[in-house]
C-alpha positions as CSV (number, residue, x, y, z in Angstrom):
1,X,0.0,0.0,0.0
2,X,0.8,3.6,0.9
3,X,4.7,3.5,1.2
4,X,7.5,6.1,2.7
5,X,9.0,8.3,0.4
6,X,12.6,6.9,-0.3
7,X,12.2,4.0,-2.2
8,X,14.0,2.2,-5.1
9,X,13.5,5.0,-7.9
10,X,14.8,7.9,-5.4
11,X,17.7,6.0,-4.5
12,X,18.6,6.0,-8.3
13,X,18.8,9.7,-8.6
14,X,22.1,11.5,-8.8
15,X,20.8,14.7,-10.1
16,X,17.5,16.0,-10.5
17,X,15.2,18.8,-12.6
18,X,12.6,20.5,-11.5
19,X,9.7,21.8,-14.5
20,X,6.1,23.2,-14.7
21,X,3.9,22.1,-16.8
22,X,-0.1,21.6,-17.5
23,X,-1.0,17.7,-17.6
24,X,-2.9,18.7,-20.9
25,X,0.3,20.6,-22.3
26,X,1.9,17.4,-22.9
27,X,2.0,16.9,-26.6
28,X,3.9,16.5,-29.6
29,X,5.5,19.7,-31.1
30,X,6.3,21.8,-28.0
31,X,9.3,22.9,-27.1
32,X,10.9,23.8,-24.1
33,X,12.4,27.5,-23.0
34,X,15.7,26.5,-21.2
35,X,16.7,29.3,-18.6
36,X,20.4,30.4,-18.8
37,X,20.5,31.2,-14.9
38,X,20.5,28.1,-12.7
39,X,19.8,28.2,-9.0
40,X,22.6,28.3,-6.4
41,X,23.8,24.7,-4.4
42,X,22.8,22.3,-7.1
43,X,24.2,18.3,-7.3
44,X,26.2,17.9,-10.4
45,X,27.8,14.7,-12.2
46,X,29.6,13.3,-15.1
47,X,28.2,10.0,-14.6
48,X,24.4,10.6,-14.2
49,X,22.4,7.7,-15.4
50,X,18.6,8.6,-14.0
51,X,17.2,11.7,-13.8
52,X,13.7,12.9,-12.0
53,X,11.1,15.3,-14.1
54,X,8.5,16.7,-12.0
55,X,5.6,18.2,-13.3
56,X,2.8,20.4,-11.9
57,X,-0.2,19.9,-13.6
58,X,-3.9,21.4,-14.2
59,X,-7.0,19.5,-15.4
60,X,-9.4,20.7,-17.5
61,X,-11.3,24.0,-16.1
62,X,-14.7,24.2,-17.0
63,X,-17.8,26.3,-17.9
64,X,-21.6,26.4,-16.2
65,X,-24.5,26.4,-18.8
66,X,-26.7,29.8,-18.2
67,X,-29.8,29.7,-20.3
68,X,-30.5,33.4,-21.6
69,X,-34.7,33.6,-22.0
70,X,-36.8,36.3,-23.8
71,X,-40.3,37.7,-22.9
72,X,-43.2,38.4,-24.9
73,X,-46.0,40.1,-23.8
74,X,-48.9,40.6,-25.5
75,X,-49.5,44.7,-24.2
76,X,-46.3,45.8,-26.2
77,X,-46.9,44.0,-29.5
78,X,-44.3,41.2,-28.9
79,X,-41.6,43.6,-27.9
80,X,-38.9,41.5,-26.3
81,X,-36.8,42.0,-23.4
82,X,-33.8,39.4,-22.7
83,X,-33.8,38.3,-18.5
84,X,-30.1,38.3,-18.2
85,X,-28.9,35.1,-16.2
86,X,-24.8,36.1,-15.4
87,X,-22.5,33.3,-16.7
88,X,-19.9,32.1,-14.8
89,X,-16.6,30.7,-15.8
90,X,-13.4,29.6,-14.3
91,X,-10.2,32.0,-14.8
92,X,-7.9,30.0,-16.9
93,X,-4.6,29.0,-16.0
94,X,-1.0,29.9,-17.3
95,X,0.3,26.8,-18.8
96,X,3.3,25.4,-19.9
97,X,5.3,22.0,-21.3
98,X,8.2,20.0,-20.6
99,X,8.6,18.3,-23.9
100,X,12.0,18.8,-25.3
101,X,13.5,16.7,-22.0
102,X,15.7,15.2,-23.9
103,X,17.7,18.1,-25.0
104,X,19.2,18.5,-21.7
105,X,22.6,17.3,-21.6
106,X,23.5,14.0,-20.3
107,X,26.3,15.4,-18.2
108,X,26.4,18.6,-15.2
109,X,23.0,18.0,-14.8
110,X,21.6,20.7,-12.9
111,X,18.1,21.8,-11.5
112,X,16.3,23.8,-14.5
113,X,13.0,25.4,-15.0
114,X,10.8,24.9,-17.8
115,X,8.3,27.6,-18.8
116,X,7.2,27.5,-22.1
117,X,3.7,28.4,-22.7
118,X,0.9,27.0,-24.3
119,X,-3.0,27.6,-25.7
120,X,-5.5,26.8,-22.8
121,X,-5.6,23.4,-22.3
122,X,-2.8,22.7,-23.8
123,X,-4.0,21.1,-27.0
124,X,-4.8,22.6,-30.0
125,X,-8.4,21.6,-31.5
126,X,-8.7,19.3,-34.5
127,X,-12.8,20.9,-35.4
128,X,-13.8,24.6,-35.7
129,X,-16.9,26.4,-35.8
130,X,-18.7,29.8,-34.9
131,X,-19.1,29.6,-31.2
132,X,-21.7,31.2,-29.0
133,X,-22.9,31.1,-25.9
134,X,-25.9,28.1,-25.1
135,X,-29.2,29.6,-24.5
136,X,-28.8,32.7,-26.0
137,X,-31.5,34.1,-28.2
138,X,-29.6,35.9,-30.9
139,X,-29.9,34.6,-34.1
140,X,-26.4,33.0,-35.2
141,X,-25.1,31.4,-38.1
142,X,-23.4,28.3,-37.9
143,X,-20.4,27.4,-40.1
144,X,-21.0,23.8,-40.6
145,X,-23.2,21.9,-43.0
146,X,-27.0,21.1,-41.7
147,X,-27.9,17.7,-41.1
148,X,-31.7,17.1,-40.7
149,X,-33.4,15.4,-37.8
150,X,-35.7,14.3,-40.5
151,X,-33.7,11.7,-41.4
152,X,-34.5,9.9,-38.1
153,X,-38.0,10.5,-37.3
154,X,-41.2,10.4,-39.2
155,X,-43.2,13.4,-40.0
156,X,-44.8,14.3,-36.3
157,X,-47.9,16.7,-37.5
158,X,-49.7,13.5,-37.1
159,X,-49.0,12.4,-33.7
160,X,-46.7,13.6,-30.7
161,X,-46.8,11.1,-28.0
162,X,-43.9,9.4,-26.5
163,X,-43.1,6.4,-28.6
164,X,-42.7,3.4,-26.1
165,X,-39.8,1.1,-25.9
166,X,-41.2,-1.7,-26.8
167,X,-43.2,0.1,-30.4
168,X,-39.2,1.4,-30.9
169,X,-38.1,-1.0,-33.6
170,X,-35.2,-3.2,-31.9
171,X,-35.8,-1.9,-28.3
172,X,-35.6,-4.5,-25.7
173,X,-34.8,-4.0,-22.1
174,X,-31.1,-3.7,-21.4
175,X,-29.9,-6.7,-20.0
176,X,-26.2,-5.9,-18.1
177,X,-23.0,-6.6,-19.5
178,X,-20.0,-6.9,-17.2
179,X,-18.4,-3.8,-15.7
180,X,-16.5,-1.7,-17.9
181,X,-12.3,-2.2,-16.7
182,X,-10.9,-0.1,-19.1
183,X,-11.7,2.8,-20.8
184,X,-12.3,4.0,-24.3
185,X,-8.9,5.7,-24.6
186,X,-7.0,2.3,-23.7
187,X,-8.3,0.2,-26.2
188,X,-6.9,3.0,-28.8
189,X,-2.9,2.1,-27.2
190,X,-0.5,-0.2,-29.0
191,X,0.3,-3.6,-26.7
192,X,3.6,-1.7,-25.3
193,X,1.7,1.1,-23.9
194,X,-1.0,-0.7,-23.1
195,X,1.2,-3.0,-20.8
196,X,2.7,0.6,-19.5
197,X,-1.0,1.7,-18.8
198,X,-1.5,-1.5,-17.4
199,X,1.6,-1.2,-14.6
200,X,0.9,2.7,-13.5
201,X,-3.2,2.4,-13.1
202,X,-2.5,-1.0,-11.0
203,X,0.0,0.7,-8.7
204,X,-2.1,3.4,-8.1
205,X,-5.5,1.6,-7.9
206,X,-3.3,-0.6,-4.9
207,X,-2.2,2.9,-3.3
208,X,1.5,2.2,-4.1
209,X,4.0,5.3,-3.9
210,X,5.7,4.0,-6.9
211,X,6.1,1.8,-9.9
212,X,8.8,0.4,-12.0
213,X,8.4,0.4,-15.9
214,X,10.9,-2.2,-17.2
215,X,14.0,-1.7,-20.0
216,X,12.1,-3.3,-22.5
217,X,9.2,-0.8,-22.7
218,X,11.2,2.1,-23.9
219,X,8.8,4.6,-22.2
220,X,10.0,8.1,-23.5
221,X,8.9,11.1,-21.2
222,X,6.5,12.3,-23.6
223,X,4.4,8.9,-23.6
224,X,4.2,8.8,-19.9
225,X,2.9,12.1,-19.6
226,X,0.3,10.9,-22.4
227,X,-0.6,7.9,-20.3
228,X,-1.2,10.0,-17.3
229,X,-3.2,12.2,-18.7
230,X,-5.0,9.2,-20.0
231,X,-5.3,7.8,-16.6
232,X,-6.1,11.3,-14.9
233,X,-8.8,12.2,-17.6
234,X,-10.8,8.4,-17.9
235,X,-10.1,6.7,-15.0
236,X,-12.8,8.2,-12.6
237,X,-12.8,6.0,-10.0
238,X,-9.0,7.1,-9.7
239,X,-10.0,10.5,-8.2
240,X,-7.3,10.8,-5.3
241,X,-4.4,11.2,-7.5
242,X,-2.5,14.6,-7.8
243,X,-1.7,16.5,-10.6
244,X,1.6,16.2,-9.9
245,X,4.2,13.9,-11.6
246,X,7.0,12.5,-10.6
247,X,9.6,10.1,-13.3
248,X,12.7,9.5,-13.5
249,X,14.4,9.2,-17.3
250,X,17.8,7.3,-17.7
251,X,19.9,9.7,-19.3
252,X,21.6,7.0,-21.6
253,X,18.4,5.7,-23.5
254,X,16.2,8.9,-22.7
255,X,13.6,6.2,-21.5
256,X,11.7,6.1,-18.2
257,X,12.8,4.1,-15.5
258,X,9.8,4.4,-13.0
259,X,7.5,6.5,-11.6
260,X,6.0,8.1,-8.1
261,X,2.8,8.7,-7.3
262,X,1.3,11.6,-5.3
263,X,-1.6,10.9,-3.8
264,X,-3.9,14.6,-2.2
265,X,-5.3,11.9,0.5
266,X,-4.5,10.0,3.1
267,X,-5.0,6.0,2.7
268,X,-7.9,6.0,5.4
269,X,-9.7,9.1,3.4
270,X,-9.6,7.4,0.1
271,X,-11.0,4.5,1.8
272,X,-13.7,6.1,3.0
273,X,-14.2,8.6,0.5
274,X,-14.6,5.5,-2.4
275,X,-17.3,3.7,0.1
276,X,-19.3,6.8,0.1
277,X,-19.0,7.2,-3.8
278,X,-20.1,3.6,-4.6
279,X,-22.6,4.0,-2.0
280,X,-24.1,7.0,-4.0
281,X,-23.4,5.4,-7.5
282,X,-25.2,2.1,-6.3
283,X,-28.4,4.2,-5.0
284,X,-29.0,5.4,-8.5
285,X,-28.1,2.6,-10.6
286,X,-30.9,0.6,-7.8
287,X,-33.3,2.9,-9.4
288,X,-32.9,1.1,-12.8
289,X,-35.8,-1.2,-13.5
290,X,-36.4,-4.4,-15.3
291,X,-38.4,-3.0,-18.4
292,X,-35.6,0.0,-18.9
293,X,-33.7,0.0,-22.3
294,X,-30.1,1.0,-22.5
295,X,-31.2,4.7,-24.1
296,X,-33.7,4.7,-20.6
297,X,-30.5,3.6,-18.2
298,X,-28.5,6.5,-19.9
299,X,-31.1,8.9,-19.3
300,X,-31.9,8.2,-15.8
301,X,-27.9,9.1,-15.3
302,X,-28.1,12.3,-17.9
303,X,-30.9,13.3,-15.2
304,X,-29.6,12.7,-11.7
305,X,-26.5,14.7,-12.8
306,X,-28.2,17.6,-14.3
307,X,-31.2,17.9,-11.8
308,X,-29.3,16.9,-8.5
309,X,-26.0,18.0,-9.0
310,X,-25.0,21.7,-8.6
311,X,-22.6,23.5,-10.8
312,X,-20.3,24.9,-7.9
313,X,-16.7,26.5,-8.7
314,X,-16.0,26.5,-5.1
315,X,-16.1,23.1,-4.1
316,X,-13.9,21.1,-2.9
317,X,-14.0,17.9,-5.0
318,X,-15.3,20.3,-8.2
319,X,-13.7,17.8,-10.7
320,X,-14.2,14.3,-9.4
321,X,-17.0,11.7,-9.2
322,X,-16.8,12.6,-4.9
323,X,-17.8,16.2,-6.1
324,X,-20.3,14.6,-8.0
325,X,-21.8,12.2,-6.7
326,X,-21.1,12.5,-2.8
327,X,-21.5,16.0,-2.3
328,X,-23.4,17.0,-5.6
329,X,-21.7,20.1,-6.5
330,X,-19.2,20.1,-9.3
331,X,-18.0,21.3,-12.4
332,X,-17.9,19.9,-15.7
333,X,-15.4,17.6,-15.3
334,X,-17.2,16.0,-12.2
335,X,-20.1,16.0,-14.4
336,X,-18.7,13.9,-17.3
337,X,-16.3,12.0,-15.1
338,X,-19.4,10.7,-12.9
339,X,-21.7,10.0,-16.0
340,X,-18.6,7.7,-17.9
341,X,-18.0,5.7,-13.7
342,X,-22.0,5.4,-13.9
343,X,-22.2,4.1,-17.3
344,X,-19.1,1.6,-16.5
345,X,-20.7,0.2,-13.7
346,X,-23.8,-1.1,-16.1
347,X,-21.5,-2.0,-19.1
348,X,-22.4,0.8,-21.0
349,X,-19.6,2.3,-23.0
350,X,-18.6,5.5,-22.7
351,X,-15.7,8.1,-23.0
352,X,-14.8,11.5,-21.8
353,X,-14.4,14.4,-24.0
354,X,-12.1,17.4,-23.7
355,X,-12.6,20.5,-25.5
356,X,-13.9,24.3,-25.3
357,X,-17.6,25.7,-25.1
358,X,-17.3,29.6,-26.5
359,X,-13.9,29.2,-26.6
360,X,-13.6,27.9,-22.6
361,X,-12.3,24.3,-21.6
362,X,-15.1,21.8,-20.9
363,X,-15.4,18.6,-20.6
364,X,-18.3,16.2,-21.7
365,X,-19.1,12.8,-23.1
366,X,-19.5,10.5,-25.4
367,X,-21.7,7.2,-24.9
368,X,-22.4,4.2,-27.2
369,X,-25.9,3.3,-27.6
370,X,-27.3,0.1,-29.8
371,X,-23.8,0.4,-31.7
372,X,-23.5,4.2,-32.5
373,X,-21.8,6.9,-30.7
374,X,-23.3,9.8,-29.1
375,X,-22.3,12.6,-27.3
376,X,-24.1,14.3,-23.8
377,X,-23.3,16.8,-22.0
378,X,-24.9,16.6,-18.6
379,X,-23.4,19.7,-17.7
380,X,-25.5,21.7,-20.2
381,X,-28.8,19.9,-18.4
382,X,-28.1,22.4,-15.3
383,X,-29.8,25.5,-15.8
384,X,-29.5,28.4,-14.3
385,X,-33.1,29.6,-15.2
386,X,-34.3,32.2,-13.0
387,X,-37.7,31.7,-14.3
388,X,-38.4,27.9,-14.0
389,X,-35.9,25.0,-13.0
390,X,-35.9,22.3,-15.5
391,X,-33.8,19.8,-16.9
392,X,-32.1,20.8,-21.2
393,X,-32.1,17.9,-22.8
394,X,-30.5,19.9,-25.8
395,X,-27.0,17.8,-25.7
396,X,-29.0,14.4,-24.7
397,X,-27.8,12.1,-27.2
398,X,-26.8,14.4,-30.3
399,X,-24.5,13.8,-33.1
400,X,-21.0,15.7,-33.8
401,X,-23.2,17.9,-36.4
402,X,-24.9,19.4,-33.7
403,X,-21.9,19.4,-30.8
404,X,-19.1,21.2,-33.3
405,X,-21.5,23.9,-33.7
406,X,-21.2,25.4,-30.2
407,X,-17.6,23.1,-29.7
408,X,-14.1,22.8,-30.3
409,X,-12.4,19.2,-29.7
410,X,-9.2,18.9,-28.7
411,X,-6.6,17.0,-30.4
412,X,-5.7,13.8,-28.0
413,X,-2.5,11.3,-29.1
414,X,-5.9,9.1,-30.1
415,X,-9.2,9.5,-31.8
416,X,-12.1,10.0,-30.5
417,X,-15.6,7.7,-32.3
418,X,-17.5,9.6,-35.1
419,X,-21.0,10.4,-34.1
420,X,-23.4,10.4,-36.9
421,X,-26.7,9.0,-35.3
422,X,-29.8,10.8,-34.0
423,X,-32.1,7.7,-33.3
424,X,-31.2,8.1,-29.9
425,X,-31.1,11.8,-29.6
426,X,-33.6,12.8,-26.8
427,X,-36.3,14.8,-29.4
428,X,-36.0,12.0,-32.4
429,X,-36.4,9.2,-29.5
430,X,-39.4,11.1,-27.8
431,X,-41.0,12.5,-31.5
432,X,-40.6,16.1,-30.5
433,X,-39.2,17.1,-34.0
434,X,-41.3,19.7,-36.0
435,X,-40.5,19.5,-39.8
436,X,-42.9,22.2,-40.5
437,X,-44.6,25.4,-39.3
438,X,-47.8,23.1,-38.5
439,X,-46.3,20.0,-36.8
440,X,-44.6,22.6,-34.8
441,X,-47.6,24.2,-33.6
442,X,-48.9,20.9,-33.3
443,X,-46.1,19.7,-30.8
444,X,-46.3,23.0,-29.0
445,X,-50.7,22.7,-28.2
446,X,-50.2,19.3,-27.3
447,X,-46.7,19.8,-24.9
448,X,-48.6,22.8,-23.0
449,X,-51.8,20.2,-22.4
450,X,-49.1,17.5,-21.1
451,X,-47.5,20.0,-19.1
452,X,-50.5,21.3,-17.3
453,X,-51.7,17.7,-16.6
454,X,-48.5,17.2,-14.5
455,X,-47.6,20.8,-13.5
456,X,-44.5,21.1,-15.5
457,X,-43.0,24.5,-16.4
458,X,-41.2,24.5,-20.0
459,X,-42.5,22.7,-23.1
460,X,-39.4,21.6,-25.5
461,X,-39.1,20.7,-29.0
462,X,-36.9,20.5,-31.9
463,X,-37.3,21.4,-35.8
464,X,-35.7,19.3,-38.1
465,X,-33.5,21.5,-40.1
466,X,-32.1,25.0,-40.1
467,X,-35.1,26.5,-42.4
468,X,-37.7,24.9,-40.5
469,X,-35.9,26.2,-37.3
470,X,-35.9,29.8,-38.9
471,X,-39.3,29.5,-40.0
472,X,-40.9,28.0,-36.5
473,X,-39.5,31.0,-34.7
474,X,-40.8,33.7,-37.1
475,X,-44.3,32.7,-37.4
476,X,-44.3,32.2,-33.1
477,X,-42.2,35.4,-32.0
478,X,-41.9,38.3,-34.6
479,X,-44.2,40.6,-33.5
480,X,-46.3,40.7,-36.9
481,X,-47.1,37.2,-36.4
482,X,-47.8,36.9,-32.8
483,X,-48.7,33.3,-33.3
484,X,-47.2,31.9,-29.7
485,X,-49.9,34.0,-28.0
486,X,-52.4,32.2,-30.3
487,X,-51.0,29.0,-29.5
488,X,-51.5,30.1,-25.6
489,X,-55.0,30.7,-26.4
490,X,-55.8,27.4,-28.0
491,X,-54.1,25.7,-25.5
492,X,-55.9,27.5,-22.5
493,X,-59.2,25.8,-22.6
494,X,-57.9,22.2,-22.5
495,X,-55.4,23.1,-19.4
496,X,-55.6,21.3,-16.7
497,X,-53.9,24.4,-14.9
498,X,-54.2,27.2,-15.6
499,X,-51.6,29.7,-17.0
500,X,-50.9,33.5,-17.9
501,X,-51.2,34.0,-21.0
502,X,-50.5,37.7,-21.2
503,X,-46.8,37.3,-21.6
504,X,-44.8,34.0,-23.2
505,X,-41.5,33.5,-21.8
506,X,-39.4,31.4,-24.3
507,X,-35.7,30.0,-25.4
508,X,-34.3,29.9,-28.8
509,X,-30.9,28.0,-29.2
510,X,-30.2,28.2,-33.4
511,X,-27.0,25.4,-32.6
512,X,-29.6,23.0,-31.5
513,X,-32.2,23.7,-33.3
514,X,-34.4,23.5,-30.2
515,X,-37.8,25.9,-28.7
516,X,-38.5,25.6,-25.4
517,X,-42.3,27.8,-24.0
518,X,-42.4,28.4,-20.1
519,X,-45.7,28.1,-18.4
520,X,-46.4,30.9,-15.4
521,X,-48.8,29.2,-13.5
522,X,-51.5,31.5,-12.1
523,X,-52.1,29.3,-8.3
């Protein structure tokens, strides 16, 4: 277990350097600033055969999803004014890299900082597109092609009730595979690496202070920093281990020799804290029932994590499935992180995604669903609606399409699935796709009936393209149409509670595609 510092890798060092660097900075093409001025009393030798890189890292930081929502009220002619929800980010960090270790001479080794900076995140992105913020009402244009929803639904001006699981064609209740051991990014390594991976995640899953990589692996610097971000990024239930790295390289071959671990708990903590965390993942996985499918399982997570957990930059375990799922406050990498540990537990597969949202580090995920890939973001399920809580299912299920329009990925040392598929996407799946002015109307009478019936707030739907999006939202909200009012009327008489009707509160998000009415109930 736990070991004193001191061990068989110390005892090999005969000179050490010291460098700074983000976890993500690692990668291929960076090179390092050498300073000229070394610090005083430093060891030196001629004969140096192992020397020890440490490396202070950052995760990902991450982004809360505010939801921006206009009001129209019927005394001004459909004049809208935006209710301003404040957005809150994290301030992003310096960041730097320590590739180019092994341009420091083999001989005098002396203690020498690195500080070569880097873009945020440390990764440049392999996917571009117009950014903007989620929620916002402004109309934007987005630079990738359209890709219809149509494709995956049929027309809906005839009906808009929930398809069942057992009318879906092919949907059967999800019978449990094994627990998921490995992640995503493993399975992309080569059999040397994966027998590196396999050595550093099984000394630090036993709580060892250190771990010796054999000759014959050839582990260069820069592959060891890949594998621990690896490790640090996808394997959740790894959430006690520090940014910081420790290695030490054998000056000869330039190859790593062995690793130590830091560990920001004590052995009694982690203990206690991974009871508590299975303890919490195990009370909502209880909650899956017989008749669910795998697309039902994946929801239930998508809304535990969005409706339970708060987006809190102040907490103490903001990044990690204890954040997460113990004390339900987190960011977006406790979000994703406790979605992928969920969907291991089950057998579902899954992977974490690193990237920006407007041009700010997130993280999300991607999950694998009747053999096609798809990503969520459970983060953008929390709202921050000042006029009704309610859980987005906007980034439930969607394709890359719809995610590169709002999202930059970054570029990883292995490639992440394609995601082409809406069958699974929460409006295709639930036939809430208008593909016309009239099916969206349609969608819109009957959602505000359904939502009176069980005292629901916000009605949501999506159109099926970019022209039928454009088209919905001029007919219901320019103020020569005034149509959403109308809607509001026609709905009224059939509502099992009632609402005002004077004023329509409403969401437009062009990226998605989706339009979202919130009732104000008058008792």
């Amino acid at each position: 277990m736990m070991k004193q510092n001191g061990k068989k890798i110390t005892a090999l060092i005969l000179a050490a350097a010291s460098a700074a660097a983000v976890l993500s900075a690692c990668t291929r093409d960076s090179g390092a600033d050498w300073e000229d001025t070394l610090p005083s009393a430093v060891t030196t030798t001629s004969e140096s055969s192992v020397m020890v890189i440490e490396e202070d890292t950052k995760p990902p930081i991450s982004i809360s999803m505010p939801e921006t929502t206009t009001t129209t009220e019927r005394k001004t002619e459909l004049a809208t004014t935006a209710s301003a929800v404040t957005e809150e980010t994290e301030e992003t960090t310096s960041q730097s890299t320590i590739t180019g270790i092994s341009t420091v001479p083999a001989v005098d080794l002396t203690s020498t900082a690195v500080t070569t900076t880097v873009p945020t995140s440390g990764s440049s992105s392999v996917s571009s597109s117009e950014t903007s913020t989620a929620g916002s009402s402004e109309t934007r244009e987005s630079t990738s092609d359209t890709e219809t929803f149509s494709s995956e639904v049929s027309s809906t001006s005839e009906t808009s009730s929930v398809t069942s699981a057992e009318e879906q064609d092919g949907e059967k209740p999800y019978v449990f595979n094994d627990p998921i051991s490995r992640p995503y990014c493993y399975f992309t390594l080569d059999e040397r690496l994966r027998q590196a991976y396999d050595l550093i995640i099984n000394a630090i899953t036993n709580l060892e202070d250190e771990v010796e990589l054999p000759d014959e692996l050839a582990l260069t610097a820069e592959e060891y920093c890949d594998l621990y971000q690896m490790i640090y990024d996808s394997e959740h239930s790894v959430f006690y281990i520090s940014t910081r790295m420790t290695y030490a390289t054998k000056i000869s071959t330039q190859t790593i020799a062995g690793a130590e671990f830091v560990y920001i708990y004590t052995e009694d903590e982690i203990k206690a804290m991974q009871k508590k965390t299975d303890e919490a993942a195990n009370a909502i996985i209880s909650e899956i029932t017989e008749d669910m499918t795998e697309y039902d399982i994946v929801k239930l997570f998508y809304d535990k994590l969005a409706g339970e957990v708060i987006y809190d930059e102040t907490a103490p375990n903001l990044r990690d499935i204890y954040g997460a799922l113990v004390d339900k406050k987190a960011v977006c990498g406790g979000y994703a992180k406790a979605f992928s540990y969920l969907c291991d537990k089950v057998g579902i597969e899954s992977l974490t995604i690193t990237g920006d949202f407007d041009e700010i580090p997130h993280m999300w995920n991607m999950v694998k669903l009747d053999g096609e890939w798809y990503h969520v973001d459970a983060t953008a399920g929390y709202v921050k609606n000042p006029v009704v809580p309610y859980i987005r299912y906007d980034y439930l299920c969607t394709s890359d399409e719809i995610v590169l329009r709002s999202r930059t990925v970054y570029e990883q040392s292995y490639s992440y699935p394609k995601a082409e598929s809406m069958k699974y996407n929460y409006y295709v799946y639930n036939n809430l796709v208008a593909d016309s002015v009239e099916s969206a109307e349609k969608l819109l009478m009957d959602g505000i009936v359904a939502a009176t019936e069980k005292g629901e707030g916000v009605i949501q739907i999506a159109c099926s393209d970019d022209k039928v999006f454009e088209d919905v939202v001029y007919y219901l909200f320019d103020k020569s149409q005034a149509n959403a009012l109308n809607i509001y009327d026609k709905a009224y008489s059939l509502a099992a509670k009632k609402y005002n009707r004077e004023s329509i509160i409403y969401n437009q998000e062009k990226n998605t595609r989706v339009i979202k009415l919130f009732l104000e109930y008058l008792d």
